[in-house]
C-alpha positions as CSV (number, residue, x, y, z in Angstrom):
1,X,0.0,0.0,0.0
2,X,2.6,2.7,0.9
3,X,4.7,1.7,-2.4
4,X,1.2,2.6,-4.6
5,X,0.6,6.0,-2.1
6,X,4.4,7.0,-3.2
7,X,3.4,6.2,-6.5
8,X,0.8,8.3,-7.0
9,X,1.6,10.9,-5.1
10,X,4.6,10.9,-7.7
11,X,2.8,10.6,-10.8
12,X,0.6,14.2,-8.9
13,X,3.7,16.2,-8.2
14,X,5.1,15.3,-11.7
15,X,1.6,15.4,-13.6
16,X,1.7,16.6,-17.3
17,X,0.2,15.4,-20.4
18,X,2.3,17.5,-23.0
19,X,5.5,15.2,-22.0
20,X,6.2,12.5,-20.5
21,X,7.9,13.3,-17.2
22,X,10.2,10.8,-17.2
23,X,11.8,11.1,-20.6
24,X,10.2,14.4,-22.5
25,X,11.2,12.9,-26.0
26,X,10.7,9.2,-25.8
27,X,7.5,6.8,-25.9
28,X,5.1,9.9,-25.0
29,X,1.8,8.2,-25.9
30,X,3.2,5.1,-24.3
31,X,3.3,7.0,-21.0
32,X,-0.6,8.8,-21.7
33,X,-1.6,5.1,-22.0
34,X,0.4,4.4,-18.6
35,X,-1.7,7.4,-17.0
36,X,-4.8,5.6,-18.5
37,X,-3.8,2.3,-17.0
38,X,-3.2,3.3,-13.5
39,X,-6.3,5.6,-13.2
40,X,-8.3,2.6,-14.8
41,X,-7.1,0.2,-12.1
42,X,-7.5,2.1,-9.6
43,X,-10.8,3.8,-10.6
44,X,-9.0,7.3,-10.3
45,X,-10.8,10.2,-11.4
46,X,-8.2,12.9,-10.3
47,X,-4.5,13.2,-10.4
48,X,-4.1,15.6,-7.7
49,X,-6.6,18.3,-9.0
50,X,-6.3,17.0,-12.3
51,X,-9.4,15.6,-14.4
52,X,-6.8,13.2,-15.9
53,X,-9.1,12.0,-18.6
54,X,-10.0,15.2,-19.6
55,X,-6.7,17.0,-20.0
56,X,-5.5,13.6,-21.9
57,X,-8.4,13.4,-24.3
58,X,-8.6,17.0,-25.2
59,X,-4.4,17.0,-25.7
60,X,-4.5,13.9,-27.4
61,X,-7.9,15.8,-29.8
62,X,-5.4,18.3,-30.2
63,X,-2.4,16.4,-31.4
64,X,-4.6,14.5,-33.8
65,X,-3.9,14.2,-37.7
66,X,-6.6,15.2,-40.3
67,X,-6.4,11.6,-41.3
68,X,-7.2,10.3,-37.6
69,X,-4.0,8.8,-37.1
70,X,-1.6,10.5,-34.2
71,X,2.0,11.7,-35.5
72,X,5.6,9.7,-34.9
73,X,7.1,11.6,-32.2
74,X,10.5,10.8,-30.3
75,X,13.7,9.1,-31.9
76,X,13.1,5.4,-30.2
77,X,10.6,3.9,-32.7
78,X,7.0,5.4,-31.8
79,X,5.9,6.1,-34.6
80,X,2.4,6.2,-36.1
81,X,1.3,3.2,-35.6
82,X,2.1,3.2,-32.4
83,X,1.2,6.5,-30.8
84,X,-2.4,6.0,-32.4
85,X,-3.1,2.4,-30.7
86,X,-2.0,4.2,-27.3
87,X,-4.3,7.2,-28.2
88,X,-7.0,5.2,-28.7
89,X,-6.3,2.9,-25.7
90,X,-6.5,6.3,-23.6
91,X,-9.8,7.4,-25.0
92,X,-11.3,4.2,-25.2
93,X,-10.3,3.8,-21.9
94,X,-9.6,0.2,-22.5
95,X,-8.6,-0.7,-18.7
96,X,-11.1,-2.7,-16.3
97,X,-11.0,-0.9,-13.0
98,X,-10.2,-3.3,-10.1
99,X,-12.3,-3.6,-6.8
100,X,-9.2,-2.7,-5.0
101,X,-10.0,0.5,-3.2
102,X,-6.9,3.0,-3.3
103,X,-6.7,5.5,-0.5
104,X,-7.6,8.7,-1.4
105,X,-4.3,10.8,-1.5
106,X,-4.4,12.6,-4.5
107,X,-6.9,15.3,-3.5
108,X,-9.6,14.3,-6.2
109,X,-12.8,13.5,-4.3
110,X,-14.2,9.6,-6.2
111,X,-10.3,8.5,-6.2
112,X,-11.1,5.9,-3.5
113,X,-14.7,4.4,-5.2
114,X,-13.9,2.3,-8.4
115,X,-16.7,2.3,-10.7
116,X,-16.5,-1.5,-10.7
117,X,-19.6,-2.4,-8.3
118,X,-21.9,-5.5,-9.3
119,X,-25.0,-4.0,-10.7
């Protein structure tokens, strides 16, 4: 439990969808899918005080081609193909939340409710 609170408390301080904190030029959308992935699993709606979805959906709009594919970026192989299965991974959101119930340290108030529950 404390090695996923340092985790996302890391992943708030260091938020940003324009880059990827970690390495600015390399595997961007790989790291937007990343974002999508933990905040599936974890039924996050907030980064800190970030809608994640939103800010990654309306950059990723923004980055898109006029042919609906997303652009190569970075010099380590991402290319088209690539970057547009991780953009549409991310707003597909193609990850099954959990039922694990993360504590809610991230300042968003739903972080801690998955939208998982049996119907």
């Amino acid at each position: 439990d404390r090695a996923i609170i340092d985790g996302i408390a890391w992943v708030a301080e260091n938020f940003a969808v324009h880059k990827n904190p970690g390495s600015p030029s390399q595997w961007h959308f790989y790291y937007l899918y990343g974002l999508e992935r933990m905040c599936g699993l974890l039924g996050m709606k907030f980064i800190g005080k970030h809608d994640w979805y939103r800010d990654v959906a309306e950059y990723l709009v923004s980055q898109q081609a006029p042919d609906g594919s997303w652009p190569k970026s970075g010099a380590h192989g991402d290319g088209v193909v690539e970057n547009t299965a991780f953009a549409l991974l991310c707003l597909k959101r193609a990850t099954v939340p959990t039922k694990f119930k993360v504590p809610t340290v991230t300042g968003g108030p739903d972080d801690a409710t998955p939208d998982d529950e049996e119907k």
